[in-house]
C-alpha positions as CSV (number, residue, x, y, z in Angstrom):
1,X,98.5,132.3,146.9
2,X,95.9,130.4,148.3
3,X,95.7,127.7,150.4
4,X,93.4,125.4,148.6
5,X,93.6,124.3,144.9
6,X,91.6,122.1,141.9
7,X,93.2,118.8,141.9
8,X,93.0,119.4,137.6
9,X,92.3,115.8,137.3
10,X,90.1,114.0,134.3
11,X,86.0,114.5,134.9
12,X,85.5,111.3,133.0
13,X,87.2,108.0,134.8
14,X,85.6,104.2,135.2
15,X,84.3,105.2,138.7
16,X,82.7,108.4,137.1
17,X,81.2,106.6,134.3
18,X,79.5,104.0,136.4
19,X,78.1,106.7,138.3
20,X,76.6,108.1,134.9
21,X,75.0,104.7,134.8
22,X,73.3,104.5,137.8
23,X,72.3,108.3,137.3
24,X,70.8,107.6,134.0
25,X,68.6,104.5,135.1
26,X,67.3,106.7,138.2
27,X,66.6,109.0,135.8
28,X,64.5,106.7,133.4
29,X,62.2,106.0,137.2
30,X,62.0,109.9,138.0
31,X,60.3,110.7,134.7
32,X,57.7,107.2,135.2
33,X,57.2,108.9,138.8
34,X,56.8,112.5,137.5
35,X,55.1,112.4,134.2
36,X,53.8,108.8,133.5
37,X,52.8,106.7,136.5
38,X,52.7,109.2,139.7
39,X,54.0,108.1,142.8
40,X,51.5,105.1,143.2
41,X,53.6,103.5,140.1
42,X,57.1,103.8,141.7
43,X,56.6,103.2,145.1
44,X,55.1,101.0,148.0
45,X,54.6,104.2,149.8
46,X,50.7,103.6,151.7
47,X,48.6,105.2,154.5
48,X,50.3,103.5,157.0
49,X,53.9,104.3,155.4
50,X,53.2,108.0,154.1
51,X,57.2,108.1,153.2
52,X,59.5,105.1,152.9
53,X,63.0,105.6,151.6
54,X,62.9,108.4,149.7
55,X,62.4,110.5,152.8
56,X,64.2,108.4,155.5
57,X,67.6,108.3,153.6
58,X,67.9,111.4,151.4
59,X,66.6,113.4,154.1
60,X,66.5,112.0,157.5
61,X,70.0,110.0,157.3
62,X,71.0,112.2,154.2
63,X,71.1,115.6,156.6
64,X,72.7,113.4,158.9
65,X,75.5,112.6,156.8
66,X,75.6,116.2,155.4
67,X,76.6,117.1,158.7
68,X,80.2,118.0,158.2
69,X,80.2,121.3,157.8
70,X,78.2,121.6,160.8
71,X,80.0,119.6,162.7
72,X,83.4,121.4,162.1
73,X,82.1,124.9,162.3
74,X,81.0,123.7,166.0
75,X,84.5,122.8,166.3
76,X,86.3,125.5,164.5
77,X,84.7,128.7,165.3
78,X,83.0,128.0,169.0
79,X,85.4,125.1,170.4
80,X,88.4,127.6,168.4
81,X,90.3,124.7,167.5
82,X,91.6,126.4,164.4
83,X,94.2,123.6,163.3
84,X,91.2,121.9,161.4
85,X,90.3,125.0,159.1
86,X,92.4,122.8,156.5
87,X,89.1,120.2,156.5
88,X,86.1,122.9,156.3
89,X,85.9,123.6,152.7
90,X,85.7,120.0,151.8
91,X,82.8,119.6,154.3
92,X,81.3,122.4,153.4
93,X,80.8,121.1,150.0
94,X,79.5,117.4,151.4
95,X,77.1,119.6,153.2
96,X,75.8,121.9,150.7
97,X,75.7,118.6,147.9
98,X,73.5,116.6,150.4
99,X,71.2,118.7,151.5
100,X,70.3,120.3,148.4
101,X,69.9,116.2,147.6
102,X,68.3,116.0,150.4
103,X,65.9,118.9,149.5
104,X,65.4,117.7,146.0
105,X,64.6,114.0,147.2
106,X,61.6,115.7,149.3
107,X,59.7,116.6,145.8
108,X,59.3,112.6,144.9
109,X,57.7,112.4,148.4
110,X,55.5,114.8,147.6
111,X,51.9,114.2,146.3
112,X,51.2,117.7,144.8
113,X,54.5,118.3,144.2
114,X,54.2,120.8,142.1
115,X,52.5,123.1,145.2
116,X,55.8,122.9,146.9
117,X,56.1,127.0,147.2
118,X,53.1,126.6,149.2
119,X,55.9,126.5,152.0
120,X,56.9,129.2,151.8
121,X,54.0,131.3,152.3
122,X,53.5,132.9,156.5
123,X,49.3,132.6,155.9
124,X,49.5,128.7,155.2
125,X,51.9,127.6,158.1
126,X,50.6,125.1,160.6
127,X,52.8,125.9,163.4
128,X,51.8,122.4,165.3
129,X,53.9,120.6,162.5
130,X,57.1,119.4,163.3
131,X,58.2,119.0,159.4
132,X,56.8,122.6,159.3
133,X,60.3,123.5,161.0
134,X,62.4,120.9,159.3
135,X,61.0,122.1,156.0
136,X,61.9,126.0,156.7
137,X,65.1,125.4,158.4
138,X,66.8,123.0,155.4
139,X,65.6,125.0,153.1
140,X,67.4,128.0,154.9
141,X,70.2,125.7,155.5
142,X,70.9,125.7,152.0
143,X,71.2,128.7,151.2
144,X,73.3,129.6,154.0
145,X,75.7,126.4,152.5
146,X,75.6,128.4,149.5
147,X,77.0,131.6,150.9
148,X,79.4,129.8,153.1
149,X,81.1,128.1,150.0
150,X,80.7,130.9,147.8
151,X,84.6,132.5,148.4
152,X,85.5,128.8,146.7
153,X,83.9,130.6,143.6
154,X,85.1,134.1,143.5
155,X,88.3,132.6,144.4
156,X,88.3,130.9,141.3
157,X,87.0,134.2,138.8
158,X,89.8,136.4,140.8
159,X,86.6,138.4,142.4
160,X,89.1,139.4,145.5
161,X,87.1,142.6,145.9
162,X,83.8,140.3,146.7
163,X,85.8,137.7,148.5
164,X,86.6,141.0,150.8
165,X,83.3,142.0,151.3
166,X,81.5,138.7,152.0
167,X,84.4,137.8,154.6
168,X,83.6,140.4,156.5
169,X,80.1,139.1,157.6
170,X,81.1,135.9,157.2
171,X,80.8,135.3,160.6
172,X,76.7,135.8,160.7
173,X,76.6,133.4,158.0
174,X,78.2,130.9,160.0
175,X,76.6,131.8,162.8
176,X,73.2,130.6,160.7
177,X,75.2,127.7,159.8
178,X,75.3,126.4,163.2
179,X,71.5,127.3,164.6
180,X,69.6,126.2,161.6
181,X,70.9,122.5,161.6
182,X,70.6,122.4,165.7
183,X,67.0,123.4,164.7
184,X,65.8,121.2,163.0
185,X,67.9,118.0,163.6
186,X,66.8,118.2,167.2
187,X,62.9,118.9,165.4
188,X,63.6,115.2,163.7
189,X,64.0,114.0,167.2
190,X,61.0,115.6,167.9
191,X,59.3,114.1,165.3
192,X,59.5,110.5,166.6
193,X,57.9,112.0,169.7
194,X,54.9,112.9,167.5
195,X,54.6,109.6,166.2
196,X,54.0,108.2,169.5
197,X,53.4,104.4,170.3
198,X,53.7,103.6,166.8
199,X,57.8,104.0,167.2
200,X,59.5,100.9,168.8
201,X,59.3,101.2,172.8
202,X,63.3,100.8,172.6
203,X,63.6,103.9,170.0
204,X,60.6,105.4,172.2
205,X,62.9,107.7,174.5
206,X,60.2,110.9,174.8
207,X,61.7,114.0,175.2
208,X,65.4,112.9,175.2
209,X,64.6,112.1,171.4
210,X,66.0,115.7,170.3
211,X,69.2,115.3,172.3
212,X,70.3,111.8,171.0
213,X,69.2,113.6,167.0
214,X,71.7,116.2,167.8
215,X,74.3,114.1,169.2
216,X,73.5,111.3,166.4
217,X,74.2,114.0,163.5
218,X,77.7,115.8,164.9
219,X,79.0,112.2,165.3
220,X,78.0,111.7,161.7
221,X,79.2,114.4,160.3
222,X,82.5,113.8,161.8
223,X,82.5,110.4,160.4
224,X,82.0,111.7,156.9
225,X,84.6,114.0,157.3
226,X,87.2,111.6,158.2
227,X,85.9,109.3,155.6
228,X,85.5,112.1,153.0
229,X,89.3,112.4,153.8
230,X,90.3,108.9,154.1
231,X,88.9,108.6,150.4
232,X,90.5,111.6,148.2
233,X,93.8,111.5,150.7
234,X,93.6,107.5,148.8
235,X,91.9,108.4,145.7
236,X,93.1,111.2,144.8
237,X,96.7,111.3,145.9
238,X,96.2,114.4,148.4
239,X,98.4,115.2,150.6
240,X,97.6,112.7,154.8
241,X,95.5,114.6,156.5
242,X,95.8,111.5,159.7
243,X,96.9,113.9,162.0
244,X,94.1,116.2,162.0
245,X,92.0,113.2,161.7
246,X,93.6,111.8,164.5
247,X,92.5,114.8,166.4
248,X,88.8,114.8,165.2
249,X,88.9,111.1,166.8
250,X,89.3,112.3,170.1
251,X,86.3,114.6,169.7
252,X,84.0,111.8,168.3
253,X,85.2,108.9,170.8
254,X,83.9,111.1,173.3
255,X,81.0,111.7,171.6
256,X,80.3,108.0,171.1
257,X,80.6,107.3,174.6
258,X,78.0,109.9,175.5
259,X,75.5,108.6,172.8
260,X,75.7,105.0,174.1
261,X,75.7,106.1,178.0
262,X,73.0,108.5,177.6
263,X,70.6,106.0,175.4
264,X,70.8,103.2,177.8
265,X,70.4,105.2,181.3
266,X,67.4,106.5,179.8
267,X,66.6,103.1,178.9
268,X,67.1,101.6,182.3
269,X,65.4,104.4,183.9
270,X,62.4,104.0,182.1
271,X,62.4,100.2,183.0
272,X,63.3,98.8,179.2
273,X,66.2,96.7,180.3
274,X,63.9,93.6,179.9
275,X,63.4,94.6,176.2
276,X,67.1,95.1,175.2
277,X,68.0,91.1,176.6
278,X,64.2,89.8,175.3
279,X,65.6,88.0,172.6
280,X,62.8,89.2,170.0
281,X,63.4,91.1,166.5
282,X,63.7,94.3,167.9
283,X,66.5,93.4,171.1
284,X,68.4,91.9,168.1
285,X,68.6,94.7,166.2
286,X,68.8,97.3,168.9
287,X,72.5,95.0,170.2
288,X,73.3,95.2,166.6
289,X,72.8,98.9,165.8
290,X,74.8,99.6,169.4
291,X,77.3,97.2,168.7
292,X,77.8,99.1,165.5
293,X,79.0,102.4,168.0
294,X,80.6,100.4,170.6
295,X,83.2,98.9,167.8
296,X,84.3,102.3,167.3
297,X,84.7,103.1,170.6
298,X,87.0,100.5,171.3
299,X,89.2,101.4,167.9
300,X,89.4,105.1,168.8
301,X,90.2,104.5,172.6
302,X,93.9,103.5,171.6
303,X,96.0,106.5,170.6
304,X,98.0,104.0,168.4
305,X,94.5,103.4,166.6
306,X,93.6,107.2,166.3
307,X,96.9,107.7,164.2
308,X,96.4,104.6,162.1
309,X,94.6,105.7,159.0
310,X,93.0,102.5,157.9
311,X,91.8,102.0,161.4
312,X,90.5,105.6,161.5
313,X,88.8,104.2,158.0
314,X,87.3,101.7,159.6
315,X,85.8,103.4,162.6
316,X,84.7,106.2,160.3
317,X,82.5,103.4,158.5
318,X,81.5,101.6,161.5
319,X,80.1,105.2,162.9
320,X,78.3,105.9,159.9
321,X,76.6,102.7,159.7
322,X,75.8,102.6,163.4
323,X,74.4,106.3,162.9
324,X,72.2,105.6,159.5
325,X,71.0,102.5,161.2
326,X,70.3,104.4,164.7
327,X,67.4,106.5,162.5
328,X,66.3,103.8,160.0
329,X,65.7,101.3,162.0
330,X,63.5,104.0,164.8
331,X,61.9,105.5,161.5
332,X,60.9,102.6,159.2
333,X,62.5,99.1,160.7
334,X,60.8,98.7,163.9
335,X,58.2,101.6,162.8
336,X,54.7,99.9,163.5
337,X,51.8,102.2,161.8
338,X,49.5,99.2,163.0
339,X,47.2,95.9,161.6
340,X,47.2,96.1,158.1
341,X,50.3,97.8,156.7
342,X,53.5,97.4,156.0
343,X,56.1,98.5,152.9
344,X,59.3,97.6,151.4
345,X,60.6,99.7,148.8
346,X,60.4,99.1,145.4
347,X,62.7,98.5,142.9
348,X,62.4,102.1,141.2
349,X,62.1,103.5,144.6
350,X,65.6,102.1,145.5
351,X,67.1,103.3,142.1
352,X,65.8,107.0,142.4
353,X,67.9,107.1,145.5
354,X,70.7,105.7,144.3
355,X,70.4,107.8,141.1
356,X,70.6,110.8,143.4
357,X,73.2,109.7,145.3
358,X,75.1,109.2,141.8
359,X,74.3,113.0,141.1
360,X,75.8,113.8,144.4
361,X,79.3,112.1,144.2
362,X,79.6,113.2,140.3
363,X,78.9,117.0,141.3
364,X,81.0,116.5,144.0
365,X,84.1,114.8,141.8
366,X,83.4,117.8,139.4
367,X,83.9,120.6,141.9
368,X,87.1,119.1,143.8
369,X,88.7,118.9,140.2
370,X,87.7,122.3,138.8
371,X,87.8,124.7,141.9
372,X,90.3,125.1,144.3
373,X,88.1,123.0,147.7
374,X,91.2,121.1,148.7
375,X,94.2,122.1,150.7
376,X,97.8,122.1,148.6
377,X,100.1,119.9,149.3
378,X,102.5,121.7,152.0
379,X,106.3,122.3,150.6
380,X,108.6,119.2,151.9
């Protein structure tokens, strides 16, 4: 018998309904961007701000997010920590539902959209673009997602013969599954280095950009998977997974500490400390976003705290909040494209992500409840 199951429970509560809602008025916005008004209609998007939220959530913050699977596959299969196999399918599903998001949300970006295979041909590939990389590796990414959930499937149709096969190369899959995000987080790093002076002087760390990406993602994608827990163990009525959690906290607090050392050595090497205590728009925000890691630093230094799971809740938020804002605020926030510009999204922009993020969290309530993604409640 396996060790995961459907939770069997009703597809169509309150929570599930509103998300209908918000899917269906996104919707109504995708076709005025697609087939009526074109981008120009929907969005503030301008040559100083060539992508505004549609790109810096769903795909710069959205990966981010998305990074549970990656994260535990770092855990489970190089650190060998195999106690928190229970919490990979889970994340593997997060991952594969936000990236594919995150990969659809790119075509509303996209002025030609419907040139988007140009991609994927060898003779048309700048290889001095950044996004070039990030394009080709999430696209990858997805697919290898795909194949990494798949035994969820023929688990589900009885295929054991297939489940046999795939498991045994499994482990090149996964393998994939841990170079391709590397690649191109780091490359979204890399990308602020492109954009120069035009990135805020204290988000302007060079060529240490790619290191704090990395760094930024794992922590996030260990704060969606103790949130992704936190959430079905409440909403669901699935069996505590706090212990395992607990463990994962370890992990992330030393992660945390790294982030926020790292960033302001650099910092104070490069002779910014005068900007962080100026007292202008962008120190404010900088001690905000930092304050938003620090917070959890402090929760997940007490081993009392670690095993508390509305603590562990809380930290889980803080971290994600501290992450999303770490990239918004060095891609868009204090992003200065010089005299003459400047964007804030519109309404329809705002609703076509949310729209998608409805689409994500329905697909996602579907699966848990029709294929077996969560772990059984072990025998008392």
């Amino acid at each position: 018998m396996s060790a995961y199951r459907p939770t069997n429970g009703r597809i169509f509560t309150l929570p599930f309904v509103f998300l209908m809602l918000i899917f269906a008025v996104g919707v109504y916005f995708m076709v005025q961007r697609f087939f009526i008004t074109g981008m120009g209609g929907v969005s503030n998007l301008n040559g100083g701000y060539a992508w505004g939220i549609w790109v810096i959530y769903d795909v710069v913050i959205g990966t981010a997010f998305a990074c549970g699977g990656y994260a535990l596959a770092l855990t489970v299969y190089v650190m060998n920590k195999g106690q928190y196999h229970p919490l990979i399918r889970p994340a593997l599903l997060a991952s594969l539902l936000g990236y594919a998001m995150g990969g659809f949300s790119a075509f509303f970006d996209m002025g030609r959209f419907w040139q988007f295979y140009e991609i994927f041909l060898p003779w048309n590939w700048n290889f001095n673009s950044v996004m070039l990389e990030v394009a080709l590796c999430v696209t990858a990414y997805i697919l290898v997602l795909f194949i990494e959930f798949l035994p969820v499937f023929l688990e589900r149709i009885g295929a054991k013969w297939l489940l046999k096969v795939l498991n045994k190369v499994l482990f090149l899959i996964i393998a994939l599954g841990i170079l391709l995000p590397t690649m191109h987080q780091s490359s979204l790093g890399s990308l602020l280095i492109a954009m120069g002076h035009k990135v805020d002087p204290l988000w302007q760390v060079s060529q240490f950009q790619p290191l704090l990406a990395i760094i930024s993602a794992v922590i996030m994608g260990f704060s969606i998977v103790v949130f992704e827990a936190s959430l079905t163990t409440a909403g669901m009525r699935q069996p505590s997974e706090t212990p395992l959690l607990a463990g994962l906290g370890k992990i992330i607090l030393w992660l945390l500490s790294g982030f926020v050392v790292i960033r302001l050595v650099i910092l104070i090497a490069q002779g910014k400390l005068g900007m962080i205590l100026a007292g202008d728009l962008s120190s404010v925000i900088f001690i905000a976003e930092m304050a938003l890691f620090v917070i959890p630093i402090v929760l997940l230094s007490s081993e009392r705290a670690r095993h508390n799971s509305g603590l562990l809740l809380i930290a889980a938020v803080t971290m994600l909040l501290g992450g999303a804002a770490y990239r918004l605020d060095a891609f868009l926030v204090t992003y200065n494209p010089g005299p003459g510009f400047s964007y804030f999204p519109t309404a329809p922009e705002i609703m076509i992500t949310l729209g998608i993020l409805a689409l994500e969290l329905m697909l996602y309530l579907v699966i848990v409840k029709r294929l077996p993604v969560l772990q059984r409640a072990k025998p008392v």
